[in-house]
C-alpha positions in Angstrom: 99.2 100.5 142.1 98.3 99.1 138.6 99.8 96.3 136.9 103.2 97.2 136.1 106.4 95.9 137.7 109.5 98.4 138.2 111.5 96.1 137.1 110.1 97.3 133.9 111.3 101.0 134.0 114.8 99.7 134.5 115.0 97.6 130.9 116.6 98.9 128.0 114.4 99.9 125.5 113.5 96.6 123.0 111.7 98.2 119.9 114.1 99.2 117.2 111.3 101.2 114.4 108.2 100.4 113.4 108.4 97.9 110.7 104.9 98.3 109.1 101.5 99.1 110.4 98.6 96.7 109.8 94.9 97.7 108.2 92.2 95.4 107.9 89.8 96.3 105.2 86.8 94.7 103.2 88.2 95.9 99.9 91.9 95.4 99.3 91.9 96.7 96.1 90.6 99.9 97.0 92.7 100.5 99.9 95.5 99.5 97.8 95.0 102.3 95.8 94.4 104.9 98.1 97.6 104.2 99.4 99.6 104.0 95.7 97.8 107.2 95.2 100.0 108.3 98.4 103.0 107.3 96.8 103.7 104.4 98.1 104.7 101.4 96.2 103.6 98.0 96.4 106.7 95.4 97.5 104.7 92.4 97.4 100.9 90.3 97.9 100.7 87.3 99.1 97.5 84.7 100.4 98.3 83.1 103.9 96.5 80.9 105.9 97.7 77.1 108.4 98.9 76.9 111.3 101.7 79.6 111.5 98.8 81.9 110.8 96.1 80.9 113.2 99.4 80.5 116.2 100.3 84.1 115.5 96.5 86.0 115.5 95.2 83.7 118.2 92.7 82.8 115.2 91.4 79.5 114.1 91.1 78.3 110.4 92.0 81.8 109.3 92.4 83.3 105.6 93.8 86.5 104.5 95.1 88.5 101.5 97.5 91.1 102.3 99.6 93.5 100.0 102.5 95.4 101.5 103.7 99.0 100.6 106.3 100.6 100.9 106.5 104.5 101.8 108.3 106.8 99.1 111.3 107.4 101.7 111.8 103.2 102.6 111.1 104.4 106.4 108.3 102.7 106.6 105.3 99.7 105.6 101.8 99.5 105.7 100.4 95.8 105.2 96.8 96.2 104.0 94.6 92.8 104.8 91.6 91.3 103.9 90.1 88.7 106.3 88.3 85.7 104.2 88.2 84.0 107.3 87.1 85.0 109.8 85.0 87.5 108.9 83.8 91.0 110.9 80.3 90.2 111.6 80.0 94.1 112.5 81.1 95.0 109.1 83.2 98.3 108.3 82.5 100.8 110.7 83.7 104.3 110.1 85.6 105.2 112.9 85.7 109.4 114.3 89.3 110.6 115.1 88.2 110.2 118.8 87.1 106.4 118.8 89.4 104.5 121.2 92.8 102.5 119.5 94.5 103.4 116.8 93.1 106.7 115.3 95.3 107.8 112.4 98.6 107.4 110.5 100.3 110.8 110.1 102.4 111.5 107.0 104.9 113.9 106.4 104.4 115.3 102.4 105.5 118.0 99.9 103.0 119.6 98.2 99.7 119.3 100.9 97.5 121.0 98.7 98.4 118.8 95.3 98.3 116.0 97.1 94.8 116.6 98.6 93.5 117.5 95.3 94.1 114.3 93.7 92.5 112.4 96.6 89.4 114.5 96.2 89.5 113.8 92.4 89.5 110.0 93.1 86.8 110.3 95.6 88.5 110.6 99.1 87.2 113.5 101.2 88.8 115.7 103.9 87.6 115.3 107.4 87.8 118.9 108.1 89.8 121.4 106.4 93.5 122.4 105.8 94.7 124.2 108.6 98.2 126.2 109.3 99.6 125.5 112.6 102.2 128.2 113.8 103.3 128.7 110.1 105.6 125.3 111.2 102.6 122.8 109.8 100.3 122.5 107.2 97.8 120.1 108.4 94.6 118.1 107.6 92.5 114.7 107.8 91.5 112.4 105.1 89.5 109.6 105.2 90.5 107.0 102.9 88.5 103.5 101.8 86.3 102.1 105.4 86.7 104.6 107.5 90.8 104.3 107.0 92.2 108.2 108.9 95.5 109.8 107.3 96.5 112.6 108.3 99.1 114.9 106.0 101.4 117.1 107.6 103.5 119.5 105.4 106.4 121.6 106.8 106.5 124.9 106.2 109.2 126.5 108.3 111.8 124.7 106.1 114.6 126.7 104.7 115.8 126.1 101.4 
């Protein structure tokens, strides 16, 4: 019955946190922003390509740019790259929030409705609308830069 081994079910669990979450895009500077516009912050850019890089991706003669940011709480990364080699010969393909792998990141904010307002000003459009869920969320979609899907989440059954 499928592929997996019991053995499996009887580990330990290995993974400690996510570390950082990959996006490949076209336009790094773009999808930079969108994500400074979050509030992250940018810890460092770098070039890459050789051997570690081609061993690692499976990839041969590959070249990227990458920046990674930080989110405003340290918690977490987001490593935004640009393949120069190889390249997509599909292009950017703007993805719906039911396409198959990795659909969305979801972040927690303060101030929703702010926040969405100054992504609209710079462009970035909602995939729906603001919805309450339950009075416990405040939720919606944005799209960000080739097809990128955040999702903003803002408590509202917080006492303070």
């Amino acid at each position: 019955m499928g592929g997996f081994s019991s053995a499996c079910y009887n580990e330990p669990m290995k993974v400690q946190h996510v570390n950082h979450i990959g996006i490949n895009v076209e336009d790094l500077e773009a999808a930079k922003q969108f994500f400074i516009d979050l509030g992250f912050t940018v810890m460092g850019e770098a070039s890459n390509e050789g051997t570690l890089l081609d061993e690692v991706t499976g990839l041969k003669d590959a070249r990227t740019d990458l920046v990674m940011l930080t989110a405003p709480d340290g918690e977490m990364n987001v490593e935004v790259i640009k393949y120069h080699r190889p390249t997509d010969p599909e292009g950017i393909r703007r993805r719906k929030p039911y396409a198959h792998g990795l659909g969305h990141i979801a972040f927690e904010v303060d101030d929703l409705d702010g926040i969405v307002e100054g992504l609209q000003q710079k462009g970035h459009a909602l995939m729906g609308s603001i919805q309450n869920f339950e009075n416990v969320w405040k939720l919606c979609y944005v799209r960000g830069p080739e097809g990128v899907i955040v999702e903003l989440a803002e408590r509202l059954d917080v006492e303070g």
